[in-house]
VEXDREN-2710 file (C-alpha; in Angstrom, 1 decimal):
% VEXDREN-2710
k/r/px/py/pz
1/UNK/42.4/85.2/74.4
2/UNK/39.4/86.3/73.0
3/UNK/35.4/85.9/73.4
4/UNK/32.9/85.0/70.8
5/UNK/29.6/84.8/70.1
6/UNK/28.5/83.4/66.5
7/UNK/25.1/84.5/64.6
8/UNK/23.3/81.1/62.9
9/UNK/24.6/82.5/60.0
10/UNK/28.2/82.0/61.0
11/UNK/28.0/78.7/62.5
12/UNK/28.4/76.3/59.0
13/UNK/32.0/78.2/57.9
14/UNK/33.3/78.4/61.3
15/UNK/31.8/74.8/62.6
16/UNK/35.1/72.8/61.9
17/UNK/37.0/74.8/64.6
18/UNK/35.4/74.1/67.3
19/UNK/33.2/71.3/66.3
20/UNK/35.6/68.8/68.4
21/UNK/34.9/70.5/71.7
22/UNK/31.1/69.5/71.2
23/UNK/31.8/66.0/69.5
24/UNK/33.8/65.2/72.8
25/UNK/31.2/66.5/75.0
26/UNK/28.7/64.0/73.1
27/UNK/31.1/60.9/73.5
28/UNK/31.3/61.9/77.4
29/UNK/27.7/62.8/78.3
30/UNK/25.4/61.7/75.3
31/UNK/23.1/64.5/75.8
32/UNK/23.4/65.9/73.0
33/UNK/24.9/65.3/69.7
34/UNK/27.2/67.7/67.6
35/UNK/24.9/67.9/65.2
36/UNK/22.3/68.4/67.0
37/UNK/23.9/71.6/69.1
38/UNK/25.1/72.7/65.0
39/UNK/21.5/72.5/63.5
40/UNK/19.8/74.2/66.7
41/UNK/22.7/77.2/66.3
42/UNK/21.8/77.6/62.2
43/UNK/18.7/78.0/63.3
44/UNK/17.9/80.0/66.0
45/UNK/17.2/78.0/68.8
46/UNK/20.4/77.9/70.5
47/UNK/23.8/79.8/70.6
48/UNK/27.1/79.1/70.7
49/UNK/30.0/81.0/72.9
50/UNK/33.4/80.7/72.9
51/UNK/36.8/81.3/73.6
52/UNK/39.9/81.4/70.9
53/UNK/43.0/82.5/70.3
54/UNK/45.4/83.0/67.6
55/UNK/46.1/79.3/67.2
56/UNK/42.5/77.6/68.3
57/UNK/39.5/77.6/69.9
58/UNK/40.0/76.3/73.3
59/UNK/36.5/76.5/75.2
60/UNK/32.8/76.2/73.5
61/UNK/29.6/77.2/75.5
62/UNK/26.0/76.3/74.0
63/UNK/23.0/78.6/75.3
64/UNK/19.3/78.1/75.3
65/UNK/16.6/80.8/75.7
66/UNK/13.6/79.0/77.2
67/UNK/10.2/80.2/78.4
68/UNK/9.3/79.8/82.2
69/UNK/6.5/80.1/84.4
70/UNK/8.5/82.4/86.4
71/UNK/10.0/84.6/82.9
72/UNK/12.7/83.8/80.1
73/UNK/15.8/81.3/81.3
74/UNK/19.3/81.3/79.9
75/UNK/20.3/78.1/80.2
76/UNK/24.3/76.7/79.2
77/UNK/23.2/73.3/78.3
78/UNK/26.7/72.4/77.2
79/UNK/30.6/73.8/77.8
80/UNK/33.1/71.9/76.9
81/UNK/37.3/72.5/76.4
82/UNK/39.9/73.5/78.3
83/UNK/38.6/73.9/81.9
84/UNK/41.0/76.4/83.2
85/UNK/40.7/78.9/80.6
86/UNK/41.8/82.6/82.4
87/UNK/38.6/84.6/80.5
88/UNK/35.5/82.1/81.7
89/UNK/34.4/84.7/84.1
90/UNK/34.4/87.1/81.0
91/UNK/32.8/84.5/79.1
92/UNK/30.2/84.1/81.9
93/UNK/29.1/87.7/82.6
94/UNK/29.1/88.4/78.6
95/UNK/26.4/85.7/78.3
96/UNK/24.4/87.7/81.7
97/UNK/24.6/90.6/79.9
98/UNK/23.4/89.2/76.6
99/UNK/20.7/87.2/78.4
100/UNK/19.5/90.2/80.2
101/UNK/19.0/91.8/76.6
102/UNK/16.7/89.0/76.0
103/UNK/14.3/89.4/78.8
104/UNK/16.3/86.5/81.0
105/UNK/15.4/86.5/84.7
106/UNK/18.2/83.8/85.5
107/UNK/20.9/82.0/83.9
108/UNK/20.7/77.9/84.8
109/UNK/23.9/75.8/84.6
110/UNK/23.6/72.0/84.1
111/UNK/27.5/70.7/84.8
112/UNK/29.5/68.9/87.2
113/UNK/29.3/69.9/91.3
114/UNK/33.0/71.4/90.7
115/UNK/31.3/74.2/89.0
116/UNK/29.9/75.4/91.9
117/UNK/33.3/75.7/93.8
118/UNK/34.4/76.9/90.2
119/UNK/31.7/79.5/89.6
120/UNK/30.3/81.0/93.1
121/UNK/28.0/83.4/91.5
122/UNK/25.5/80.0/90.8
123/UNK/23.8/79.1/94.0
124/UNK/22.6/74.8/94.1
125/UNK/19.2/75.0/94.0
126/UNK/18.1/71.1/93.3
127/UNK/19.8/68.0/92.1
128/UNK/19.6/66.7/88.6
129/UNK/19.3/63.3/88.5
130/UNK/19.1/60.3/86.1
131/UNK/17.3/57.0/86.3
132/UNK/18.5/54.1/83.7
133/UNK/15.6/51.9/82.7
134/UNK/17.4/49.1/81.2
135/UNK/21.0/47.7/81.0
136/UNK/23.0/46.2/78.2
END
């Protein structure tokens, strides 16, 4: 298995590998569209991780650098494809590392409770929450 990172100038020839991985995660939790996470990686504002081998591309991440009160955030707004992938530990201190480089105080991950139990460097520290307006 291998890590990646993609430059936005890599993300149009290379988007029909993994673009599945983000279409699912759109159908599932309508956050954010493919498209959307593809046009914010050509252009800067986010990045896109992964994990691949020989055959596929079997994990995607999706990073945003954002501007705090308290300093720069990493945040992984989206990762989505096989969940027991062996490198996501690698994949996870990669994006520290890089995030460091880019002035990041802390790295925030929005995801499911498991994560925690999954993941025990990431500490809760408050509940995201959604309130639907109307119904159907």
């Amino acid at each position: 298995m291998r890590l990646f990172a993609l430059a936005p100038d890599e993300i149009e020839a290379t988007w029909p590998d993994y673009a599945h991985h983000f279409e699912r995660f759109a159908r599932e939790r309508g956050d954010m569209s493919a498209d959307q996470v593809r046009a914010a990686a050509m252009d800067g504002r986010a990045q896109i991780w992964g994990i691949q081998d020989a055959d596929a591309v079997h994990a995607v991440v999706m990073t945003e650098v954002c501007a705090t009160a308290l300093g720069n955030l990493c945040v992984i707004r989206i990762a989505s494809g096989a969940s027991r992938v062996p490198i996501q530990e690698r994949l996870l201190d990669e994006i520290g590392k890089w995030a460091r480089d880019q002035g990041c105080e802390r790295v925030r991950i929005y995801g499911r409770r498991g994560w925690l139990r999954r993941f025990p460097r990431f500490k809760q520290t408050g509940v995201i929450a959604e309130w639907t307006l109307r119904t159907h």
